[in-house]
N, C-alpha and C positions, 0 to 999 in steps of 0.2 A: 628189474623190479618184479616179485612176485606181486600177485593179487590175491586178496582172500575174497572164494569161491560166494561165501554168504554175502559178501557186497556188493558186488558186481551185480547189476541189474540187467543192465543193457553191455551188447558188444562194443569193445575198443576195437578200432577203426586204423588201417596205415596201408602204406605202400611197400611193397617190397620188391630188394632190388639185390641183386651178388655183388662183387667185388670188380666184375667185369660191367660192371651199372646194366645187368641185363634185366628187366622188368616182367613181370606177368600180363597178358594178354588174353582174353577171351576169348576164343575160333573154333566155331560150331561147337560149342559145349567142349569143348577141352581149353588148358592152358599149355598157352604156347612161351617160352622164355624168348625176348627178342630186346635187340638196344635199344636204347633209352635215345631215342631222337624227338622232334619238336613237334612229331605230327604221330606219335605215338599215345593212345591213351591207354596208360596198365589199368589192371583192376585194381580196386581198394579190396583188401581183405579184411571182413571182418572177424575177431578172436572172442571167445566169452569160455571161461577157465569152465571146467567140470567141477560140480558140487559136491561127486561124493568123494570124500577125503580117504579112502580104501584105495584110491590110486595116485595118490601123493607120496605111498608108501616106498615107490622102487627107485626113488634118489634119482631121476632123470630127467627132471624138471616139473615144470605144473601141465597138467593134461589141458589140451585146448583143445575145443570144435574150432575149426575151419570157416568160414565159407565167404562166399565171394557179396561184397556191399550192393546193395540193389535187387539183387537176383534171388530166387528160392534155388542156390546152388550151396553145395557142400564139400572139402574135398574128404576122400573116403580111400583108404586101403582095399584091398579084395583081393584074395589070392585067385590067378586066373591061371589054366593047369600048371598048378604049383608053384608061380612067380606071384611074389607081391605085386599090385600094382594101384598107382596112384590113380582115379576115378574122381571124375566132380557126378556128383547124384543130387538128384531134385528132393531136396530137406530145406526146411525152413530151421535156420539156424537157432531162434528159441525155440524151437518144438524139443531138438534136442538137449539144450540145454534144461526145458524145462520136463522132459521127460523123467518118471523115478527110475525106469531102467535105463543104467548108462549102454551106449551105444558105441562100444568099444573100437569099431572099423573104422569110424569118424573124427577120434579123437590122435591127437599128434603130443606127444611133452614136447614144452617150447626150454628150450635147455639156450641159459647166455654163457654166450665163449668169446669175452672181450667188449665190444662195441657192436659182437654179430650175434644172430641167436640159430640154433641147429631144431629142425623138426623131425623127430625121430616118432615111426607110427608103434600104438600102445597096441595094436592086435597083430601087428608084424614087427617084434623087437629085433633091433640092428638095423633098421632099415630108413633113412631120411629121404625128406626130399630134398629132388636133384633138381640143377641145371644145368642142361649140356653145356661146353664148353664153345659151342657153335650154336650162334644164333638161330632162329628161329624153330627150333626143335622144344617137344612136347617137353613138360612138367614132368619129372616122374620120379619113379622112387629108386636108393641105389642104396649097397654093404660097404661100398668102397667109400671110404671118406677121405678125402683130399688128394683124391688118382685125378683122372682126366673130368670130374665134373665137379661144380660148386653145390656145395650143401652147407655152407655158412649162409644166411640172410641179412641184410641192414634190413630193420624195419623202422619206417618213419610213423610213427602213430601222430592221431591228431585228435 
């Protein structure tokens, strides 16, 4: 379901998990992908779509900030020598939403492919994030789509 940008006031809220029910986790300021067991608590991510409609333009779904419910955490693209890489950084997630200049590093198109949705970053294109295919390894960002890590999401919103 897309959202229009001028509605949306506040962040929508979910859980997310792969196909291998591997969940997000918070450890020392990174996320970690780890199984979804009884004594696991993932993070809720929070979503709040981008307002300016000048990036709605490239057909690859609706641009979204990130960031993690509870926390002034955000996740963030950066090229680090010359690798894209996935970054949680301390932004309070309406700041950038309500910022007038978009903050292009920050933003991900949330693109639905079935029942799952794919995050592809808008300042590093080709690039989604991943989860490893082995538990408890970092978040991160990958080219390869559907080789050896998951970059399809359920997201459960609430």
């Amino acid at each position: 379901m897309e959202i229009n940008p001028r509605v949306q006031s506040l962040p929508s809220y979910g859980l997310i998990r792969d196909s291998q029910q591997m969940v997000w986790v918070l450890k020392r300021n990174r996320l970690i992908a780890v199984p979804s067991v009884s004594n696991v608590k993932p993070v809720t991510l929070s979503l709040i779509a981008c307002t300016d409609t000048d990036f709605y333009d490239k057909g690859k779904g609706t641009p979204y900030y990130l960031g993690i419910k509870g926390q002034n955490l955000c996740l963030c693209c950066t090229e680090i020598q010359g690798q894209p890489t996935l970054q949680l950084k301390e932004e309070n997630i309406m700041n950038l939403y309500g910022n007038v200049k978009v903050q292009e590093a920050f933003l991900f198109f949330r693109s639905e492919e079935g029942s799952t949705f794919g995050f592809q970053s808008v300042s590093c294109p080709g690039w989604f994030i991943a989860n490893s295919s082995t538990g408890r390894e970092p978040v991160t960002l990958t080219k390869e789509r559907g080789k050896t890590e998951s970059t399809n999401f359920y997201l459960d919103e609430n």
